[in-house]
GULOTI-746317 format. One line per 4 residues: number of its first residue (from 0); their letters; for each residue x, y, z of C-alpha. Coordinates in nm, 2 decimals, decimal comma. Example, Ala and Ser with C-alpha at 12.3 -4.5 7.8 and 13.67 -1.06 7.14 Angstrom:
2
0) as) 1,23 -0,45 0,78  1,37 -0,11 0,71
This chain:
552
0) xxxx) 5,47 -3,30 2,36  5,85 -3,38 2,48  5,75 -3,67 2,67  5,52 -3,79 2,42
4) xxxx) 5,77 -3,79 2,18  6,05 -3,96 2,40  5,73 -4,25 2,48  5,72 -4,30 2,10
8) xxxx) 6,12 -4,30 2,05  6,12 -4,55 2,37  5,90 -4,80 2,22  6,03 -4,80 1,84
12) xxxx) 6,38 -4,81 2,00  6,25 -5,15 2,22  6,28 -5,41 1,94  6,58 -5,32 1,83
16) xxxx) 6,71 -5,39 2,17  6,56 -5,72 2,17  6,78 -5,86 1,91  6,63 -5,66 1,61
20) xxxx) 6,88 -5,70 1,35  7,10 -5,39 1,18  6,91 -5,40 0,87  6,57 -5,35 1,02
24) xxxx) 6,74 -5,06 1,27  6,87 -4,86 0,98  6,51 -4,90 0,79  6,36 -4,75 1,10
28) xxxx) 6,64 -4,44 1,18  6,49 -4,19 0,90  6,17 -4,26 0,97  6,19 -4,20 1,33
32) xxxx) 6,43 -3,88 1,27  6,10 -3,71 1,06  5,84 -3,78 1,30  6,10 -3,64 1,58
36) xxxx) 6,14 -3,31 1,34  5,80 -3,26 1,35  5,75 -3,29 1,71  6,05 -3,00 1,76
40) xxxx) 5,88 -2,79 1,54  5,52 -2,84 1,69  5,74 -2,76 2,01  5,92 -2,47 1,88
44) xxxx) 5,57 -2,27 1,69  5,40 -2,32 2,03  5,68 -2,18 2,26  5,73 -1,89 1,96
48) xxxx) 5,35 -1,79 2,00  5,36 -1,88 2,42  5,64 -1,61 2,39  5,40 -1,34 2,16
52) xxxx) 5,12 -1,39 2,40  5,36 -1,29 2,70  5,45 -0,96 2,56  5,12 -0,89 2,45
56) xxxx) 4,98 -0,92 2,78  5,28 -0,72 2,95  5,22 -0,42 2,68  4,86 -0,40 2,75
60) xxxx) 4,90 -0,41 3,13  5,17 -0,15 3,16  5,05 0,20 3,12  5,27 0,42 2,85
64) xxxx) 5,22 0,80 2,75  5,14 0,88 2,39  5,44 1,04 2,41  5,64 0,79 2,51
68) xxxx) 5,89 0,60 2,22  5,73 0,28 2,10  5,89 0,00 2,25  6,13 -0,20 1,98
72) xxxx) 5,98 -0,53 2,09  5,63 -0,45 2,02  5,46 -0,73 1,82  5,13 -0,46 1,72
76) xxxx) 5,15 -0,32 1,39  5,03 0,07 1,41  5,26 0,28 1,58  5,11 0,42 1,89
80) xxxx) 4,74 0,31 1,73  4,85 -0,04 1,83  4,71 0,06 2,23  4,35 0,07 2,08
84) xxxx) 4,39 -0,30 2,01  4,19 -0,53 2,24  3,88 -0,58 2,42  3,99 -0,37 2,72
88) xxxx) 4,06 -0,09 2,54  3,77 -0,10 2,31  3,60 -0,06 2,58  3,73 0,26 2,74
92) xxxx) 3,66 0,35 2,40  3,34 0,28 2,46  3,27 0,43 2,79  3,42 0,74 2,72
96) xxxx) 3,26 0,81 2,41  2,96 0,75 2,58  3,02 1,03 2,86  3,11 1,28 2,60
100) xxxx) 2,77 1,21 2,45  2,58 1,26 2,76  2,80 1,58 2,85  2,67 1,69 2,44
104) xxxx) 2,31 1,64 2,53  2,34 1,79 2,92  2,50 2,13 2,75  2,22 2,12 2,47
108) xxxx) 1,97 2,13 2,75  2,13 2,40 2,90  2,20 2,60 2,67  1,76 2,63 2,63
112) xxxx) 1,71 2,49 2,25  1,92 2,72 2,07  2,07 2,44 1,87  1,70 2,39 1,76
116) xxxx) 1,65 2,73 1,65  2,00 2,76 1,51  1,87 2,43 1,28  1,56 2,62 1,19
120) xxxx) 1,73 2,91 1,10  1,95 2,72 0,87  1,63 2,57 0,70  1,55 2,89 0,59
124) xxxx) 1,26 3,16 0,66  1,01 2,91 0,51  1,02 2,63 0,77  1,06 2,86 1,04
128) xxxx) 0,83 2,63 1,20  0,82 2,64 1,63  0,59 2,38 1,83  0,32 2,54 1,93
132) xxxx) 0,31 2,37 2,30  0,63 2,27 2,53  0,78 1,93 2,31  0,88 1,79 2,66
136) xxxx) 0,57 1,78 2,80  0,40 1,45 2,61  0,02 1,42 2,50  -0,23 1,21 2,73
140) xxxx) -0,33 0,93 2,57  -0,67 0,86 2,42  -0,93 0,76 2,66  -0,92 0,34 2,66
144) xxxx) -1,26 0,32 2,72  -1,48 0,14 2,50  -1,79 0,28 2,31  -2,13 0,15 2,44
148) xxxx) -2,21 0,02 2,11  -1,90 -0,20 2,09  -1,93 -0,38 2,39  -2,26 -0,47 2,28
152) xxxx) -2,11 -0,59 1,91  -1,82 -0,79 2,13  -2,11 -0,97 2,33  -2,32 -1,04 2,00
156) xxxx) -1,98 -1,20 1,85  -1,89 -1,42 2,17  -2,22 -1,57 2,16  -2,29 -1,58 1,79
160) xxxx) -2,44 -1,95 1,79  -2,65 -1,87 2,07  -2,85 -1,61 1,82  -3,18 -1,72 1,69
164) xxxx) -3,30 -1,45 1,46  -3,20 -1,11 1,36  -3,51 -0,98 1,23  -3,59 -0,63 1,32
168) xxxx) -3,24 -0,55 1,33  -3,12 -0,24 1,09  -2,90 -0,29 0,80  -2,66 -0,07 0,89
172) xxxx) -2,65 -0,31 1,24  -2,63 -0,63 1,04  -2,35 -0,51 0,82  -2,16 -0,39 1,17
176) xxxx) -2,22 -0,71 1,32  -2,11 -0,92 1,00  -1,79 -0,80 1,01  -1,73 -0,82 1,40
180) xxxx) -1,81 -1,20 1,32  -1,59 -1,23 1,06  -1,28 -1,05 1,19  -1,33 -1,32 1,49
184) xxxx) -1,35 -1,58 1,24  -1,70 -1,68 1,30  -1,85 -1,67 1,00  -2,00 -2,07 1,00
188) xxxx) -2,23 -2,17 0,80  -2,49 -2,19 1,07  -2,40 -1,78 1,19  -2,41 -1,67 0,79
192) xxxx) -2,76 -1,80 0,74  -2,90 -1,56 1,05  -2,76 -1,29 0,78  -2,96 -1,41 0,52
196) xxxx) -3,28 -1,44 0,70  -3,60 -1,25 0,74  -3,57 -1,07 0,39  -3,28 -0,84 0,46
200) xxxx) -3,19 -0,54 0,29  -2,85 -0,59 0,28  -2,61 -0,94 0,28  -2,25 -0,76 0,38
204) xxxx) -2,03 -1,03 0,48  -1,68 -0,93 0,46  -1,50 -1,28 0,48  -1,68 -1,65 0,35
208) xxxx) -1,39 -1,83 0,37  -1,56 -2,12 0,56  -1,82 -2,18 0,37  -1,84 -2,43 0,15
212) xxxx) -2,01 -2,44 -0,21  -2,31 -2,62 -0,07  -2,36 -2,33 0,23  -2,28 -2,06 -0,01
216) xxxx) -2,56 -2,20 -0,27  -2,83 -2,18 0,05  -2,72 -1,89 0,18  -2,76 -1,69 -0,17
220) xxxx) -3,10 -1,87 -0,22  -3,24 -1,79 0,11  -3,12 -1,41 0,07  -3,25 -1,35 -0,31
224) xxxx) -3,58 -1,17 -0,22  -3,73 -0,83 -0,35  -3,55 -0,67 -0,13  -3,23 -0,75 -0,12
228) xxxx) -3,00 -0,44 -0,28  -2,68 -0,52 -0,18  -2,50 -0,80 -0,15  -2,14 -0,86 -0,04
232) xxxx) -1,95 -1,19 -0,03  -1,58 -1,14 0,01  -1,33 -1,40 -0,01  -1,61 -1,61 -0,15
236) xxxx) -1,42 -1,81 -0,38  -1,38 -2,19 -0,21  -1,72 -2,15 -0,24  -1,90 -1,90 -0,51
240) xxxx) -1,88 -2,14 -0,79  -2,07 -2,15 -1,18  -2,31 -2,38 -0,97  -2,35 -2,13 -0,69
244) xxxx) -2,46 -1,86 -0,98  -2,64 -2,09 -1,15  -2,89 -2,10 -0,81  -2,89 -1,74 -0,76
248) xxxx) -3,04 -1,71 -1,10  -3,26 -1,96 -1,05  -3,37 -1,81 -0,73  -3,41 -1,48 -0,87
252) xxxx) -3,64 -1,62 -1,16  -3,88 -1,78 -0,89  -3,93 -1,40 -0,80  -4,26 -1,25 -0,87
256) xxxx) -4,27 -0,86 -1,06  -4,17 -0,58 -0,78  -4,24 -0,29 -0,78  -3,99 -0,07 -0,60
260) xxxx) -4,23 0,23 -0,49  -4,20 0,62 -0,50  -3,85 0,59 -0,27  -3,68 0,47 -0,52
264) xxxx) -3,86 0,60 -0,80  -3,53 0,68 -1,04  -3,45 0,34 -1,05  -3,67 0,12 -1,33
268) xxxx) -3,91 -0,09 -1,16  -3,74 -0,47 -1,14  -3,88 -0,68 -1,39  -3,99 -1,06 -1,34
272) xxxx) -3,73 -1,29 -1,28  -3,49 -1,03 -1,18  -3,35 -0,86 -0,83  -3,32 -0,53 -0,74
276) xxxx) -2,92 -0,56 -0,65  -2,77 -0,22 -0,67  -2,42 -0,33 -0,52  -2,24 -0,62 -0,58
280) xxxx) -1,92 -0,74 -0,51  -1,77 -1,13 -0,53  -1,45 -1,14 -0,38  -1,19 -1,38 -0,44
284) xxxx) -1,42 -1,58 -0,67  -1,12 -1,79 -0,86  -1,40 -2,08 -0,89  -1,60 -1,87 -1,14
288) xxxx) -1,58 -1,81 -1,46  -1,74 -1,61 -1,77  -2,04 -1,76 -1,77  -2,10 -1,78 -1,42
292) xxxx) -2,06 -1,38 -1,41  -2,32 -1,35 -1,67  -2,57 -1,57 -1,48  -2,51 -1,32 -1,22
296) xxxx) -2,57 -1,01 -1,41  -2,81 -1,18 -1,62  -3,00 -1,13 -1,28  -2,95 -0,80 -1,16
300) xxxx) -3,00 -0,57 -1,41  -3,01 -0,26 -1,20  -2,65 -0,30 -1,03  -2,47 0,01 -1,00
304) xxxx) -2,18 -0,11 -0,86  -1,98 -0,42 -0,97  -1,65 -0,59 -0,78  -1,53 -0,89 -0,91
308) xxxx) -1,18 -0,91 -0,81  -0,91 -1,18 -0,77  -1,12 -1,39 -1,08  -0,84 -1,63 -1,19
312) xxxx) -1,06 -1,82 -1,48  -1,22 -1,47 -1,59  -1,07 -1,38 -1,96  -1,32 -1,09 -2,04
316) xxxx) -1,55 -1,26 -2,24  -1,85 -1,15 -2,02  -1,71 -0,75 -2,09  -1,84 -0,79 -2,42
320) xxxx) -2,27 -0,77 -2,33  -2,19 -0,57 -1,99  -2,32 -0,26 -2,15  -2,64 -0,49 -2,19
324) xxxx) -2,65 -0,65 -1,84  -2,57 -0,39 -1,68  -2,70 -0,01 -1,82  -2,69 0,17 -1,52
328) xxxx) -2,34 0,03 -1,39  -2,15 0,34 -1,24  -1,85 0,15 -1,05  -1,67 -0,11 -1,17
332) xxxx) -1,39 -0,34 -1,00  -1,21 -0,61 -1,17  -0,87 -0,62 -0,97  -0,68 -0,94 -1,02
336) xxxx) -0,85 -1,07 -1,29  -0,50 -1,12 -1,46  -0,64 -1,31 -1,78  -0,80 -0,97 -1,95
340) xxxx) -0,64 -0,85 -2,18  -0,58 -0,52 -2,29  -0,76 -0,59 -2,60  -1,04 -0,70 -2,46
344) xxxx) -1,05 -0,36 -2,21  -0,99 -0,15 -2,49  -1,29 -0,26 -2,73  -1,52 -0,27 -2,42
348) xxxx) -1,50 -0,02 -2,17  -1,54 0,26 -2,41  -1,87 0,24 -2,45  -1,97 0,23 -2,09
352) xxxx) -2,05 0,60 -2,09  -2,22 0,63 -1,73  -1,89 0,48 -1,57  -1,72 0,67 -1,34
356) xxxx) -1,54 0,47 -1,15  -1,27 0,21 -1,26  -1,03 -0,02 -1,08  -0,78 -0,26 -1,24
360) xxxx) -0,52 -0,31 -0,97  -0,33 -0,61 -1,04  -0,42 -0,66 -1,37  -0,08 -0,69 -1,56
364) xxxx) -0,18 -0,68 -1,93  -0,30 -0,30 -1,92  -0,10 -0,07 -2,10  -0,09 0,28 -2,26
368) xxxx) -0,30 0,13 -2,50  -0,58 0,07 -2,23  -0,51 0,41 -2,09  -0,55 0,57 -2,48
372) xxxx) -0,90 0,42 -2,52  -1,06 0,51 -2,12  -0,93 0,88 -2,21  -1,09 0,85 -2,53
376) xxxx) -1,45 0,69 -2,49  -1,54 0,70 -2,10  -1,64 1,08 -2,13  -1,79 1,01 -1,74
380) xxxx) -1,52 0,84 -1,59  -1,36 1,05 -1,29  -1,19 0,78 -1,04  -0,92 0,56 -1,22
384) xxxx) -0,71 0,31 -1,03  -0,42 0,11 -1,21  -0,21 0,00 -0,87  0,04 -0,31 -0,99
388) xxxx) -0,02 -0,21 -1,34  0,37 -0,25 -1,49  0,32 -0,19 -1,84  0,14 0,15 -1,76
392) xxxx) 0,39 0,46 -1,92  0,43 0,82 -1,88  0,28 0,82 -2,25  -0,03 0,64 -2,14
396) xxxx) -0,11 0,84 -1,84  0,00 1,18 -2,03  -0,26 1,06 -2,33  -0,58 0,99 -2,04
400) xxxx) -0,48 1,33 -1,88  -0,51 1,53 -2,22  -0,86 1,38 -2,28  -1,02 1,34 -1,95
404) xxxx) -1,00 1,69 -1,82  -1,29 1,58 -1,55  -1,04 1,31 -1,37  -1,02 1,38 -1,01
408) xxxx) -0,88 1,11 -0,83  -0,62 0,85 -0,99  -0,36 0,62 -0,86  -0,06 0,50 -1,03
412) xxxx) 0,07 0,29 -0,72  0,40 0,02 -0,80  0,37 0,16 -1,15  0,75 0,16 -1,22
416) xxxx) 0,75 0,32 -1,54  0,59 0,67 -1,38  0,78 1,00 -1,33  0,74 1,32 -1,34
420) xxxx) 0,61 1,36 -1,68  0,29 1,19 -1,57  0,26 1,44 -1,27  0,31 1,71 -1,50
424) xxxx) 0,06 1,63 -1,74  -0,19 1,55 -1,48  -0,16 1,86 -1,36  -0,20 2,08 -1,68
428) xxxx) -0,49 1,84 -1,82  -0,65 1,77 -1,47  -0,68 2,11 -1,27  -0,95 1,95 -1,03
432) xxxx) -0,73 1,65 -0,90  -0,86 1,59 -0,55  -0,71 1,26 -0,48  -0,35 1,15 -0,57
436) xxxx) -0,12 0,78 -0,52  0,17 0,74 -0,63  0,31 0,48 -0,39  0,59 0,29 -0,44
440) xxxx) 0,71 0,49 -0,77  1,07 0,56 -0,70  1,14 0,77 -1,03  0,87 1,07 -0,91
444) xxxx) 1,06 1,40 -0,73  0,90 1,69 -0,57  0,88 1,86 -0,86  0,63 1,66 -0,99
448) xxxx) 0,41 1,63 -0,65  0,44 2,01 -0,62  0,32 2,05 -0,98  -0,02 1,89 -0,90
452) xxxx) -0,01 2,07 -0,55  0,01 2,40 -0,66  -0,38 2,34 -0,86  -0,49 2,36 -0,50
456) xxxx) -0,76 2,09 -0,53  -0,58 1,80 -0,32  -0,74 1,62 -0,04  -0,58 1,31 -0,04
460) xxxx) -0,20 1,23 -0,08  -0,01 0,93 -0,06  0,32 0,90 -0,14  0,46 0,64 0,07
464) xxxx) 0,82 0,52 -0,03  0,89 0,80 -0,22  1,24 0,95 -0,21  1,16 1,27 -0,37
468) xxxx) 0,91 1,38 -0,15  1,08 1,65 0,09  1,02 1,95 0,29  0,92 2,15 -0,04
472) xxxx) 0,66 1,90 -0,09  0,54 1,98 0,28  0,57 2,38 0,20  0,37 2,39 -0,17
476) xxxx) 0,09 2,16 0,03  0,05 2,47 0,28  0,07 2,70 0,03  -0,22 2,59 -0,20
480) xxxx) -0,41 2,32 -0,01  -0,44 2,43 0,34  -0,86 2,46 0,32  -0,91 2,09 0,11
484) xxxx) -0,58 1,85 0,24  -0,75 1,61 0,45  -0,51 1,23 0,44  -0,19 1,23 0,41
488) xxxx) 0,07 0,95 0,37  0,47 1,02 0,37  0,56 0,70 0,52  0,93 0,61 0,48
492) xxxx) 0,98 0,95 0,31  1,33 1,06 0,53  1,34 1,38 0,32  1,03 1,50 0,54
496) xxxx) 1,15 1,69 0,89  1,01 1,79 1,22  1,00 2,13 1,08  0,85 2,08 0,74
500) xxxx) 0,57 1,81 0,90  0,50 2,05 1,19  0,44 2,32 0,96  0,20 2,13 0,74
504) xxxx) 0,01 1,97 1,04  -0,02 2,36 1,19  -0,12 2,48 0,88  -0,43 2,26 0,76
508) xxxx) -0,75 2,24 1,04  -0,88 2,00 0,79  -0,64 1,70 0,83  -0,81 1,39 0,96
512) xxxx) -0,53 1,15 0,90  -0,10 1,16 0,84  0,05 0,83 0,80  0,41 0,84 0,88
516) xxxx) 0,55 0,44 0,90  0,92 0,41 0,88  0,96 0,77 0,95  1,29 0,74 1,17
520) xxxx) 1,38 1,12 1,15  1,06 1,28 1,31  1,13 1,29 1,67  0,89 1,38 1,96
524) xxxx) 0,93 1,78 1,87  0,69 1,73 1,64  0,45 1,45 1,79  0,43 1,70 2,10
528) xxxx) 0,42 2,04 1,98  0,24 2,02 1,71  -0,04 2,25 1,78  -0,36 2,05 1,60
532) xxxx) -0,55 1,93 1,90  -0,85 1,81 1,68  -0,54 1,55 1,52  -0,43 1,44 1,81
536) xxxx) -0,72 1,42 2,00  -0,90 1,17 1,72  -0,54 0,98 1,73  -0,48 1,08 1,30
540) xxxx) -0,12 1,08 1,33  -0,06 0,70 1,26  0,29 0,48 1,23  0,52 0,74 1,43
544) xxxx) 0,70 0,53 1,69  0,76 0,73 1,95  0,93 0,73 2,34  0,53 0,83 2,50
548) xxxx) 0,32 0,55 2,57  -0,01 0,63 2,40  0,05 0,74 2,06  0,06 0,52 1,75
């Protein structure tokens, strides 16, 4: 920077030497004295901070005592803290913390567990849980290999256009098959028609995404036959449209009088122009509307269950002659069909008296209203879902608990508004609750989920998500629903332990399945000595990540 600065004084200096006059030298003097300034102090900041970096680098190299005085001269604000500064010795830091960590664990392991019972005996006498088999020693894995009958399925779905015909094939087959095809993303137009062949039974295919309105209209033409009882189209809507029910109907009015013998004998014989559905379920049918649904119906009198979920142009009018269409209707699933309102649910579901099941997930306009008037007129109803219902209150689920005494399974999941009033009331009003979800619902404790525990009539609970639920939780479940609890979800519960989970799992011989995603706090202990070989042999215990290659 020295010379560089001489090279520039040199050469504005040059004129003047070539006969520049005094005038122009003395215009150029102050201008040449500030850039020269500039230069000396560029010269002097960088020598200051070449000087810093030199006794930096001499205090870190040269080994002091803590004991020692701090030097005068040190630039390291801290005292004697200032020697922790620096990559070097961050990472002694580092290496020595990570030797005292492995001497920790090498004395635990000595020492034969008795940190682990120390733990248990802080938990107190009622998680004095121990693993019933040696935690170090991990399970085998489940056997890899295949089922007979699903090779056979996987060679059916890899040479799916080579099939002619599926006549003589079961139902129950068919419906296997369908969705093998459809989770491979098969499902043509050409492959769904061998499913609607040969006067089937039942039409189960799970996803119709590729067909178009014109396949969808042959393929529910071709299937509409006497008997046909069940018929399942999901994701059907790029191609289920008003037109699309218009030819079912017309299909279905081509039909001649059936009747449907002594096997089904409870059942009204079907009358002329009409099919003997019993199940039906449109999936994803944003394409059709009111009218198109009553075309449907108009058709299948004797359906006993009815899905139409995800209906985007469906604003309930069709509700109003359901009781009409459909007299024998049981089960009834109208999830997404955001345009209902609650008005409309409360003047018409009341009157379905043989309805026992009812699911409105997604639909955002029910309310305590809604809950009121279900509590109120259907006396049958026993299976209530209201999953992404926001506007649903612990006064409406308090006012359906007085008043439907017979309720045994609901689920309140993403309802934000729940706590542990509703719990509470549920459990006065409904002492035979089998089958609880509360997912999602952050304002719910374990008071509330031990309230509806301690009826003793729970087989199915799922609380994912929810802070409150704890090793109480896990204790009142043992304590009341050892002989019924058969599913349980806890996933991203952290208040759960090895010792609270172990002691549940031990406990109840009829657990098929525990969920437990996002469950960072159970540790192998529990995934291998746990001491229900029936769980872990049918691979129940789901979502726990784990060191032993095998388990889910």
């Amino acid at each position: 920077l020295v010379a560089m600065a001489g090279r520039k004084r040199g050469r504005q200096e040059a004129p003047a030497e070539n006969g520049e006059t005094g005038a122009q030298q003395a215009q150029q003097e102050p201008a040449e004295d500030g850039k020269n300034g500039q230069a000396r102090q560029r010269v002097d900041r960088r020598a200051e901070m070449a000087d810093i970096a030199r006794r930096r680098a001499q205090h870190f190299a040269t080994f002091r005592d803590e004991d020692d005085e701090q030097d005068a001269g040190n630039v390291h604000a801290g005292g004697n803290e200032a020697r922790t500064l620096g990559p070097w010795s961050s990472a002694v830091e580092l290496v020595n913390a990570r030797e005292q960590a492995a001497e920790a664990r090498r004395q635990k392991v000595a020492k034969g567990g008795a940190d682990e019972e120390e733990e248990e005996a802080a938990a107190g006498p009622h998680l004095s849980w121990k693993p019933g088999r040696d935690p170090k020693t991990p399970r085998l894995p489940p056997c890899p290999v295949r089922p007979l009958f699903e090779l056979c399925i996987a060679m059916l779905v890899e040479h799916a256009d080579c099939i002619d015909s599926l006549a003589g094939l079961p139902d129950v087959i068919r419906a296997r098959l369908a969705s093998a095809v459809c989770e491979a993303k098969l499902m043509t137009p050409e492959v769904a028609m061998l499913f609607a062949r040969d006067a089937p039974g039942e039409v189960v295919l799970p996803t119709c995404v590729l067909l178009d309105p014109p396949a969808l209209t042959e393929l529910v033409a071709e299937c509409a036959t006497p008997k046909l009882e069940v018929l399942e189209l999901g994701f059907c809507g790029r191609g289920f449209t008003d037109g699309t029910a218009g030819a079912l109907a017309k299909a279905a009015h081509a039909l001649p009088p059936v009747d449907t013998g002594p096997s089904t004998s409870k059942h009204a014989q079907a009358s002329k122009g009409a099919l003997n559905v019993r199940r039906l379920l449109l999936g994803g049918v944003y394409r059709l509307s009111d009218e198109g649904v009553e075309q449907v119906l108009g058709v299948t009198p004797h359906v006993e269950y009815l899905s139409i979920t995800d209906g985007s142009r469906i604003d309930g009018a069709m509700l109003h002659n359901l009781r009409t269409l459909t007299p024998a209707l049981r089960n009834l699933n109208l999830s997404g069909c955001r345009g209902i309102t609650g008005a409309t649910l409360s003047s018409n579901l009341p009157p379905l008296k043989s309805l026992t099941h009812l699911t409105l997930d997604g639909c955002v306009l029910v309310d305590d209203g809604v809950m009121s008037a279900l509590g109120q007129g259907c006396s049958s109803l026993t299976h209530l879902s209201v999953t992404l219902c926001p506007a649903v209150t612990d006064t409406g689920v308090s006012a359906l608990a007085a008043t439907r005494p017979g309720l045994t399974s609901i689920r309140l999941d993403h309802c934000a508004k729940v706590t542990d009033r509703s719990l509470t009331a549920l459990a006065a009003g409904c002492k035979g609750l089998k089958r609880l979800s509360v997912c999602r619902v952050s304002k719910i404790t374990s008071a509330g989920l031990n309230a509806v525990a301690q009826n003793g009539c729970l087989e199915q609970l799922l609380a994912s998500h929810v802070p409150g639920c704890d090793d109480s939780v896990m204790c009142t479940l043992v304590s009341h629903c050892k002989e019924t609890l058969s599913d349980l979800d806890i996933s991203f519960c952290r208040g759960v332990s090895d010792q609270g989970l172990g002691h549940l799992v031990d406990s109840c011989e009829q657990l098929q399945q525990v969920l437990l995603f996002g469950c960072s706090q159970i540790t192998d202990r529990f995934a291998h000595g746990h001491g229900n070989e029936q769980l872990a042999r049918t691979g129940g215990i789901k979502g726990f990540s784990t060191s032993v290659k095998g388990c889910d």
